[in-house]
N, C-alpha and C positions, 0 to 999 in steps of 0.2 A: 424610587428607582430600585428593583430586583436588584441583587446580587448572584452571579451568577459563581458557581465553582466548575473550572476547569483542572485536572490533576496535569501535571507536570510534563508527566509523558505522550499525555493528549495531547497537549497542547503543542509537543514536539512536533509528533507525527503529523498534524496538521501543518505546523509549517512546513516540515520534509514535504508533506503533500502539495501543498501551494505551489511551493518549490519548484517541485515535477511538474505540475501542470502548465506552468507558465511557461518551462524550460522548453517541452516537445508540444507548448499550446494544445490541448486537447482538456474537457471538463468532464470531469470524474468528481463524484463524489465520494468524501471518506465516510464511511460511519464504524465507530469503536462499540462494538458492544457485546457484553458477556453474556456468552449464553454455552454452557460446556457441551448439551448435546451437538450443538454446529458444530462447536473446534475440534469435536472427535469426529464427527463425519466429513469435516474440510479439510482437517488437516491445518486450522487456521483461520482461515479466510474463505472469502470467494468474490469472483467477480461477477454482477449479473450483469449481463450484458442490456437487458430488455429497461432496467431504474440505469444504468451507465454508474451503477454504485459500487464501491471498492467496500464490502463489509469485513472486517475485522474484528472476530473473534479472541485474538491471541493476541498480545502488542508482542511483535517478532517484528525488527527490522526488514528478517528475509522473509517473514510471508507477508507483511508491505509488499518488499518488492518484486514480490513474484506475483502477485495481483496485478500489483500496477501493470507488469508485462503484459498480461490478458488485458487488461485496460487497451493499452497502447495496440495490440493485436488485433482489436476490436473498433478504438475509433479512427487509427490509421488504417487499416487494414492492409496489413503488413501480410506477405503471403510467407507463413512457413507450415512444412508438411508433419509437424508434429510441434502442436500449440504448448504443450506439457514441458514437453522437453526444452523446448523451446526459452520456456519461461523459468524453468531450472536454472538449464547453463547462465541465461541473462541476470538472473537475480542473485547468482552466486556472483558475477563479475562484477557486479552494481554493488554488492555487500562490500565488497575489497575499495573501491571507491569512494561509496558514502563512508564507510565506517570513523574515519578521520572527523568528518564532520558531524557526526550524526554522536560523536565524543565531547565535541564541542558543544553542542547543542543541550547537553546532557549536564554539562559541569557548569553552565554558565546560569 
């Protein structure tokens, strides 16, 4: 049997991720991976809509969850008139929320 290596905070983010997805049911994929041209042209992250994949650049709790927003925007199809903004104010209020847990998560 392979052994496989997960690091610590992968493996967070992926349950944060589970998490979310089960919470507002909708299937988004997480994928982590380093690549620093993306994170300076993303800003982070990004959400492609057309793979329904949340790629993450940067491990940032807030650009998690300002993807996920676009996620959510995309497979509910939530009507608002600036997606961006949108996804700002939401993942700044979701930061105040997880971050208790996302503490937890981290120590345990």
């Amino acid at each position: 049997m392979r052994k496989v290596s997960v690091k610590r905070v992968d493996f967070d983010f992926f349950l944060l991720h589970l998490f979310f997805c089960r919470w507002w049911g909708v299937e988004v994929e997480l994928r982590i991976v380093e690549h620093e041209e993306k994170r300076k042209v993303t800003g982070g992250g990004e959400f492609v809509p057309s793979e329904r994949v949340i790629y993450l650049y940067e491990k940032s709790l807030l650009v998690y969850l300002h993807e996920f927003r676009h996620a959510l925007q995309y497979v509910l199809k939530i009507p608002v008139s600036d997606p961006e903004k949108d996804a700002i104010e939401w993942s700044e209020k979701m930061l105040k929320v997880v971050s208790n847990f996302w503490k937890i998560l981290q120590n345990s």
